[in-house]
Every structure is written in C-alpha cells, then in structure tokens.
N, C-alpha and C positions, 0 to 999 in steps of 0.2 A: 455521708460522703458518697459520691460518684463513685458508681458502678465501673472500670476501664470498660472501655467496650472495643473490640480485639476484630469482631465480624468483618471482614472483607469488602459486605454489602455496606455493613454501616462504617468502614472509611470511606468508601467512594462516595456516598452518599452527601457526607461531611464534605469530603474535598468538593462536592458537585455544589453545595452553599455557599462556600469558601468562595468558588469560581464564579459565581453568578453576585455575590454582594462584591468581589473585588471588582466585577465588569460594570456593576449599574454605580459602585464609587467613583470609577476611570471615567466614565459616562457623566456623570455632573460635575467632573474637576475639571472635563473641557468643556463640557456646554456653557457653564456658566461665565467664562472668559468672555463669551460672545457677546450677551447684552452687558456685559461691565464695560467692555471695551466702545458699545454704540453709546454709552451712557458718560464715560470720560474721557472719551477720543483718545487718540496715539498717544500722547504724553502724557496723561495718567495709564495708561494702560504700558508703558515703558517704566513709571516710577515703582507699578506694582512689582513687573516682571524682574524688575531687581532686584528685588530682596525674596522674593518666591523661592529659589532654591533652598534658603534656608528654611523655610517650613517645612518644604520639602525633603528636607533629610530627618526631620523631627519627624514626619507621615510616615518617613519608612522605619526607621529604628522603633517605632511604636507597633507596626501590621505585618514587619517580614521577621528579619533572624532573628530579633530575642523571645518571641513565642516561639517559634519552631525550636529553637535550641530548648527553652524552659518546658516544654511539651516532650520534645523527647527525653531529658529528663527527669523527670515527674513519670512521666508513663516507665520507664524502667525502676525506677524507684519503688513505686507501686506494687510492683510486679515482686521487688524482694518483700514486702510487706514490714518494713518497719517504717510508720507512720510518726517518727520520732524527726528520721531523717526527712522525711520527707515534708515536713515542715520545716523543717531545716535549711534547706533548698529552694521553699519559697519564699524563706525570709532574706536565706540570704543573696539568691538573686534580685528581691528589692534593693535590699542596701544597695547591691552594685550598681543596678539600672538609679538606683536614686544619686546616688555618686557621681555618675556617668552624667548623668541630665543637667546637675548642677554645675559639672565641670564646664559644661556647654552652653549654659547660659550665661556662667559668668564669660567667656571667653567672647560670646558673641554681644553682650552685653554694653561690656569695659571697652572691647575692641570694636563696638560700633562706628565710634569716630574715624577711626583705623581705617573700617573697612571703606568706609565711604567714604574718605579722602583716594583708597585705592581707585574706587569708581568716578573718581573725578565729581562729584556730586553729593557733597557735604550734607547737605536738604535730608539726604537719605536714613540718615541716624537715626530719625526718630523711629522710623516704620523697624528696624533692625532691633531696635529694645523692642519695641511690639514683639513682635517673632519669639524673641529670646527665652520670654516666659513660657511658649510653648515646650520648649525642653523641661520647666520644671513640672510639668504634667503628666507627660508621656508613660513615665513608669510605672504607674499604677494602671493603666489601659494595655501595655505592654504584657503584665504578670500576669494579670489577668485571662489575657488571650491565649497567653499560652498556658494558663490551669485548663482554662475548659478546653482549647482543643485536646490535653492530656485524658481529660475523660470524656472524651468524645463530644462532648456538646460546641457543636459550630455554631446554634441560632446565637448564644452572646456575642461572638467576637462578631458577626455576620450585621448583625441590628446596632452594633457600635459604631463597626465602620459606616456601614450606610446614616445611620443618625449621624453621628460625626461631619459628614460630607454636607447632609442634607443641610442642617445650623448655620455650619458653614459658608455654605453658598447664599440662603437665607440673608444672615447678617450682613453680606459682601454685597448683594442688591439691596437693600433695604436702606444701609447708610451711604452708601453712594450716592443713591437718588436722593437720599433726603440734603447730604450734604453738597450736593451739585447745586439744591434747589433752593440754599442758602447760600450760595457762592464762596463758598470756602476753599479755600487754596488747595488745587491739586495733590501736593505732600500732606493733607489733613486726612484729605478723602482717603489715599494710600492710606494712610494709618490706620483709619476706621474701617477700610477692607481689611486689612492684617489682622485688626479684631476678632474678626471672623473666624481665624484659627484658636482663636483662645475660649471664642464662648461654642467652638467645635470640639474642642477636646476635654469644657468640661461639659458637656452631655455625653461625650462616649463614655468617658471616667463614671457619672449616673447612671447610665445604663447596663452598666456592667456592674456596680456596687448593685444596684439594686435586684442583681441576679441573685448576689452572693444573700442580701440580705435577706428576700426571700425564701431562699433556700436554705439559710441559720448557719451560712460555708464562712463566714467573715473570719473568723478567729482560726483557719486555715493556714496565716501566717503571723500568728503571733509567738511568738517565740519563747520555749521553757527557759526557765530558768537555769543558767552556765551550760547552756546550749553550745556556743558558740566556744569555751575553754575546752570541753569535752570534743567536739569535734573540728579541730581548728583545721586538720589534713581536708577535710571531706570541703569545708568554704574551701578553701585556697581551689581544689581540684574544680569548682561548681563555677568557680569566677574566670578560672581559665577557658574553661568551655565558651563562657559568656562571651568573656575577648576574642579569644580566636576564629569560635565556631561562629556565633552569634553575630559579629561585629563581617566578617568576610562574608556572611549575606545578605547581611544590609547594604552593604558598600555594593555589592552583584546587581542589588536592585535599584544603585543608584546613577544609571548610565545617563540615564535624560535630565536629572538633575546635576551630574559634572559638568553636562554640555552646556544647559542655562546658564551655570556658575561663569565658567569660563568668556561667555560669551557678559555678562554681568560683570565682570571684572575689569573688563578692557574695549568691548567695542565700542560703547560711548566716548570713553578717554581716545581711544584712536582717532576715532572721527572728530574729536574737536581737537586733538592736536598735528590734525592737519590745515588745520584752521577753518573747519567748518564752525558756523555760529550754534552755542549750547541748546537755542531751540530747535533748529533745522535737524542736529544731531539727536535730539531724544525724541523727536515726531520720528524717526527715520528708522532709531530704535525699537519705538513702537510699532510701526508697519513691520519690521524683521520679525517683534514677536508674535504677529498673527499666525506665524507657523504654529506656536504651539500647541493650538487649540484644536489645527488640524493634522499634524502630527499625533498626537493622544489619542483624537478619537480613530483614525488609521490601524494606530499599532494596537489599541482593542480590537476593533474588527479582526485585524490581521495573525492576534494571537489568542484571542481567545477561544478558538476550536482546535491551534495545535497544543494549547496545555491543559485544555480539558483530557490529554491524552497521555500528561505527566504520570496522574496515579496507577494507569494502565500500565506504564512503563517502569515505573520501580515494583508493583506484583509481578511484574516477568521478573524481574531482577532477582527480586527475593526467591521466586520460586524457580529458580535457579531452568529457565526457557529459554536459553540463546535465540534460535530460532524466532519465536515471540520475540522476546527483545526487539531483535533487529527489525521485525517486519513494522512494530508500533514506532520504532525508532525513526526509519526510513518514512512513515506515514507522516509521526510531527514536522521532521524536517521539508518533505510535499507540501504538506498543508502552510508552512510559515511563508514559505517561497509564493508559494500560489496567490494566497491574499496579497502578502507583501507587494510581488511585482503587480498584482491589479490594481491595488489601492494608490500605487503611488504614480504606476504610470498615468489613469484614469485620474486622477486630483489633478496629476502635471495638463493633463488633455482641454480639462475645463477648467483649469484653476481661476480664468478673468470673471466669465460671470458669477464662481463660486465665492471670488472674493467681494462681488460688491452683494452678493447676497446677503455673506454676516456681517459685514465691516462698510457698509455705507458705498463703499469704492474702489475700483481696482489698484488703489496705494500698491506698486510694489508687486504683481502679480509674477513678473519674470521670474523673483527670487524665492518665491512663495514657490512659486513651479518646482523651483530647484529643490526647496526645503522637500517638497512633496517626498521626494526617494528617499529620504531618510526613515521615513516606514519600511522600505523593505530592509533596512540594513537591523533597525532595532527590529522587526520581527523577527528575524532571524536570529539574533543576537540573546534575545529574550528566551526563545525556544532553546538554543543548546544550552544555556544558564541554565534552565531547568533540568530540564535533561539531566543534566553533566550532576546537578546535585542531590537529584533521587539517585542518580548514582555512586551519590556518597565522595563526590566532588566539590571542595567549596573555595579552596584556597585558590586555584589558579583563575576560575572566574572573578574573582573579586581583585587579581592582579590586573584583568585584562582593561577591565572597567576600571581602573585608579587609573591607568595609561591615559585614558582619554581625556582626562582631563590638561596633563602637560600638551600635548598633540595640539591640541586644539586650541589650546593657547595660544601657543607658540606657533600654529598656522594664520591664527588671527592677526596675528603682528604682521606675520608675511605681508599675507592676501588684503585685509583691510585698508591700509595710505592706499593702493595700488584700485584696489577695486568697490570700494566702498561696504557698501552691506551685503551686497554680492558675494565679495569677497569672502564673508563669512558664513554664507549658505554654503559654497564651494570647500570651506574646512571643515564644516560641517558633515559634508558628505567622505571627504577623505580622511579624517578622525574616524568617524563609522566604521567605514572600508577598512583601516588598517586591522581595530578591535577586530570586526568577523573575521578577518583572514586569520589572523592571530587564533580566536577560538577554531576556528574548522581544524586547523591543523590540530591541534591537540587534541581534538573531540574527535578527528578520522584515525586517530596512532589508539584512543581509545575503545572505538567500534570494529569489530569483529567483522566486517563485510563492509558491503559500498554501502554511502549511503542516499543517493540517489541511482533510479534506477534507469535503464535506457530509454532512451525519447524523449523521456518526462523534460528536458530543457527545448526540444524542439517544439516541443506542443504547447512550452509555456511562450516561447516567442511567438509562434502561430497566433495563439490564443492575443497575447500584448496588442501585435500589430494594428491584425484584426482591427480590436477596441479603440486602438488610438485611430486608426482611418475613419472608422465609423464615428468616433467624436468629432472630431474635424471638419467631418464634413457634415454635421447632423447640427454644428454649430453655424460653420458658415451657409447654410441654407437658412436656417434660422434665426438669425442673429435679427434683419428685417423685421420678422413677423412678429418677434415677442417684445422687441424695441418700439414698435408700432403700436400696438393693443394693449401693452402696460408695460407704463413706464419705469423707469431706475429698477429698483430693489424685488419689486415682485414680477417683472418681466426678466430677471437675471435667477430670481429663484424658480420659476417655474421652467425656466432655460435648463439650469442646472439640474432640479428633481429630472426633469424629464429623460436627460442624457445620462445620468448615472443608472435610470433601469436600462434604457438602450443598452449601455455599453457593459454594465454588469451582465447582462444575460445572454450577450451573444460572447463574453469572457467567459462564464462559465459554459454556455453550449460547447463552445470548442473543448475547454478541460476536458469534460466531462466523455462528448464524445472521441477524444482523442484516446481514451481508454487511461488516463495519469492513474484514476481510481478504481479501486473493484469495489464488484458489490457488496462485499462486506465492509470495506473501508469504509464506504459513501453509510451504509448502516448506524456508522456511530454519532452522527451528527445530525443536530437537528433536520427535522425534513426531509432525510435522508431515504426513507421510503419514496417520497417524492421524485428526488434527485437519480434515484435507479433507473425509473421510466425514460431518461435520458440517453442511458449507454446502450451503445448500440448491440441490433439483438444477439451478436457473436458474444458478447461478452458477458449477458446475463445467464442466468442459471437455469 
C-alpha cells in the first residue's frame, strides 16, 4: 500500500500535474470541435452540441467532487490507521457512485424520448442512449481518482484524464470522416461521435486498473466479510459526505455545461416556433455553437495561471497567514480579470477573420463577438469557485451555478422570438453577470481586505483600449493585403495569427508596465523571469 505523502513540495507538485493534464484535456475538448465541425458542417455540428452537456456532467462527476471528496477521506482515514475502515470507505463510496451512475443512466435512458421531444427534435434520442451508458462507467474512474490522489500519486488520475480525452477525440474524427464518406445521415454520424465518449471512458477506467494491477492495490476495495452490518453508522456518514460535499462540487464545475443545457433545451424549439423553417433553425444553431470552442479555449488561457495559485492559497489558509492570504488572493482575482478582459475583448476585435479561419466562414461573426465576453465572466467565476473552496466553501458556489441554469432559460424565452440567436448570446452574457455579481458579493463579506487594488482597473482599460484600437486598425489596413496574396481560410488565419501577437503584446506591455504586478507576483508564472525585464526600472528590485 501507498505511502500518504503529507510534504508540502509533494502537494504542490501533484496539484501542478493535476493542472497541466486538466489544461492539455480543456485544450483537445475544444480543439477538436474545430475539424468536427469543418467535417459535418453547422447541422451536424448543432445535433452533436445537443446532447454534449450530458456527457458533459458524466466528465465532471468522474474528474472533480467525488475524488476530491473520496481523497479527503481516505487520506484522513489513513491517518487513524485502521485499514479495516478504510476499505470500507472504498467500497462503500463505490456502491454509491455505482448507485448514483445507474440512477442516471436509466433516467437519461428511459427519458431520452422525453428529452428530445423537449428539444423539439425527436432524431435526437438515439445519440441521448449513446451518452447514457457513459454514467455507467464513470465510477470506477471516479474511485479510483480519488484513491491515488489520497496517496499522493497524481501520474494515474493525470494519464486517465488525458487518455480519456485523447480516444476520445480519436474516435470522434475518425467516424465522422469515415461515416460522412459513406453518406450516412447526420444523426448517425452524431451517434458515432457520442461513441467517442464510451470508448474514452473505457481507457481511462484501463488505465487506471491497470495501475492498480501493477501495483497488486486491486483488492483495496473488496470488502470483508459483515463489513457493512458492523459498521452501518460509518456507510451512512461516508454517503453523506458523497451527496453533499461531493455532489456541490461537481455541480460548481458545472457552469458552462448548465449554460449548453439551457441553451439545448429551447433555442432550437424557439426558433422554429416562430416559424422559422427546422433546417434554417438548426444550421443557425450550429453557427451559435461555434462559441463553444472559442469560449473553452479562452477560459483555459484565461484561468489557468490564476488557479495554479489555488494550492498557494489554501497553504496560507492552513497556515493560518492572513496577510499571505490576501496578497495570493487579491493576485488570483488580477490574474482572472486580466486574461479574461484581454481574451474576450481581443477575440470580440478579430472575431470575422477568426471565424472563417476555423469554421470555413464568417457564419454569424456579430454574435460569436458577443459570445466572446463570456470568458471574462466564467474566468472569473471559475477563479472564486476555487478560491472559495480551498477555503472550505462548497455549498454556496454550487447554489450559484444551479441559478444559471433557470436565468437563462428563462432569458431565452425573453430575448430569442425577439432577437433570434443574438438573443441568446445577450442572455448568455446576462446569466454570467448576475452569477459573478452574486459570487463577489459573498466572496468580499468573505475576505478580509479589498480585493482589488488601486489603478489596477484603470490600467486594465488602458491596456483593453489600447489592443482593441490597434486591432482595428491593423485589420483594416490589412484586410487588402492578406485577401490579395491568399485567399479564404489561410489569408484569414494568417490575418488572425498575426493580430493576436500584435495585440497580446502591446496588452501585456501596458499591464505590465502599468506596474498591476510586482516582481515577485510576475515570478510565479511561467516566463516570468522574462516578464520582469518589462516593468519599469522604479519598480524592479
């Protein structure tokens, strides 16, 4: 059996694997949208996006709360050294996650017809049982995850999730193209992409057995004999944790999948019962779901260097550092804001030739612009989520995030007859908005001091402006010359590669020089040696 491993170095360490397999997963769950979407045009690429969220909550209840819950207790457990219970614990957090999974399959199952008569689009059903199966997998990837983060070992859960992903996406190209090139019906091809999750989640589930087998760990959760009569108080107390704790941070991590769901429920049905025609309205839907791809990879860029700053911030906590706290506190919240408003203003500045880069054409560019700001609202959103539950916060974020879902419904109805898809980029942004307003307030009654500091807002509009003048006009000078010398798609992406280093580097010249970071802040992020050379000489050391 596994050593706990307790060392400070070796958490951060762990959490710094954790961080970089969760950013290169986030990184092929949107890239690969890209050639799916050149490969089945808008209207396969809207049949997928409908039923996505439900894989999508099957991804997160397998990689966020129930390892973290089952990891913290297993490592406490540990710690009292009766190994009796603690197989106890593993077995009987399977039952539940297996309980759990099954409940969910059959729901999603039985109630597929259900669901896609809600979506106005019957067709749907099949791909919805596809998915379904994925719940009865999950919890054996789940257990797992959270055994070895308990004993420290991040490479299995790290090499599950990236394999997982990698299969995935794998099988999602591979039958598309093969079944496009059979001319198989749009809802076939969806189905055979939905596959893709099933033969992704048995290779994590392989690759994780086969740690245990290796290691001779398998019989970890086999359970003695009147186990379970002997300690019936100890299950009961194990399964509540599951529910509670377990269940409110998977739901925390599931903002962007409420907002699909919602937007999957009803904006096709709106749009054809305002009497737009079924094909008009689901090409239409597909063009609205090209945000997603650039949304996802946004809000990685945008949050992956303020939560690499998560573990830092729960060692202040523990080690009881107000001071610390607050300074790493006030740094994540900089850092989310910073990327966020560059990512989204700068996507909104060039979104036209960004969009016929991946997607053949500017389908839709206006609303895609709009979609853009929705990276800073989930970066920031994602950042005090964290936050909030190294600080042993979990219940009210996962209130916040269930909100979203009603909101934004029930904006769609408004704004959609009225504005079409637009419409629904716009409740999209005001869903966002209400959540962060909603977290800040709670998360400032929480913190100890402010948490932004002076200027730091003026240097970020400085900075915005800036970027947005200079694209603008580094587009319309250009626009001629790259439309000239090559044509369509690769004179739109060399238009765009080229404006996003423009405009990223005189965004960060400004941050930077504006003094937002010190030199030790700029220290902890990649490059960041680099990034010093920058500030101006009053403020170096």
């Amino acid at each position: 059996m596994q050593k706990l491993i307790n060392q400070p170095k070796a958490v951060l360490n762990g959490a710094l694997i954790l961080t970089i397999s969760a950013i290169v997963t986030k990184i092929l769950s949107a890239f690969y949208r890209i050639p799916f979407q050149n490969i089945v045009g808008d209207v396969g690429f809207y049949i997928y996006q409908q039923v996505y969220p439900f894989y999508g909550m099957a991804v997160v209840l397998s990689t966020t709360g129930f390892p973290v819950v089952i990891s913290k207790l297993y490592a406490e457990q540990k710690e009292r050294g009766d190994d009796v219970k603690t197989r106890l614990l593993l077995f009987a957090s399977y039952l539940f996650l297996q309980v759990f999974g099954v409940l969910c399959f059959f729901i999603l199952y039985v109630g597929a017809d259900g669901i896609a008569d809600w979506m106005n689009d019957p067709h749907l059903s099949m791909l919805l049982r596809v998915v379904a199966f994925v719940f009865l997998a999950f919890p054996f990837s789940s257990l797992l995850r959270g055994y070895y983060q308990a004993v420290g070992e991040m490479l299995p859960t790290a090499l599950s999730q990236v394999g997982e992903q990698s299969i995935r996406v794998l099988t999602i190209i591979i039958l598309s193209s093969l079944f496009m090139a059979k001319g198989y019906s749009l809802y076939l091809i969806g189905s055979g992409a939905m596959f893709g999750s099933i033969t992704g989640t048995i290779i994590s589930a392989i690759i994780l057995f086969m740690f245990l087998w290796i290691r001779k760990e398998w019989k970890i959760i086999m359970p003695s004999k009147g186990m379970f009569k002997q300690h019936t108080r100890e299950v009961g107390l194990i399964w509540k944790a599951l529910f509670f704790q377990g269940l409110m941070i998977c739901i925390s991590g599931m903002l962007m999948i409420f907002m699909q769901l919602a937007d999957s429920l009803n904006l096709y049905s709106l749009l054809t019962a305002g009497g737009m025609k079924a094909d008009l309205a689901k090409t239409l839907k597909g063009v609205f779901d090209r945000g997603q791809p650039l949304i996802q990879l946004g809000t990685v860029a945008a949050t992956s260097m303020s939560l690499t700053l998560v573990p830092l911030i729960t060692r202040a906590r523990i080690a009881a550092k107000p001071v610390e706290l607050l300074d790493k506190i006030q740094l994540a919240i900089k850092v989310s804001i910073m990327v966020g408003v560059g990512a989204s203003a700068g996507l909104w500045a060039i979104i036209e030739p960004t969009n016929t880069m991946l997607f053949e054409n500017n389908s839709g560019s206006s609303v895609l612009g709009i979609l853009s700001f929705v990276i800073l609202f989930t970066s920031i959103i994602s950042t005090i989520i964290a936050i909030m539950q190294g600080m042993g916060k979990v219940l009210f974020p996962a209130i916040a995030v269930m909100l979203v879902l009603p909101i934004k419904y029930l904006l769609n109805m408004m704004m959609i007859p009225a504005f079409g898809i637009m419409g629904a980029a716009i409740s999209s942004l005001i869903s966002l908005a209400a959540v962060t307003l909603i977290l800040a307030i709670r998360f400032k009654k929480m913190s100890e001091g402010p948490l932004l500091v002076p200027g730091f807002i003026k240097t970020i509009l400085t900075a915005t402006i800036g970027m947005i003048l200079l694209l603008k006009g580094y587009l319309y000078i250009t626009d001629d010359f790259f439309h000239y010398f090559a044509i369509g798609r690769l004179g739109a992406a060399l238009q765009s590669i080229s404006a996003v280093l423009c405009g990223g580097l005189l965004f960060l010249w400004v941050i930077i020089r504006g003094g937002v970071f010190l030199e030790e802040e700029l220290a902890l992020f990649p490059l960041g040696s680099k990034l010093i050379h920058l500030l101006a000489r009053k403020d170096r050391s």
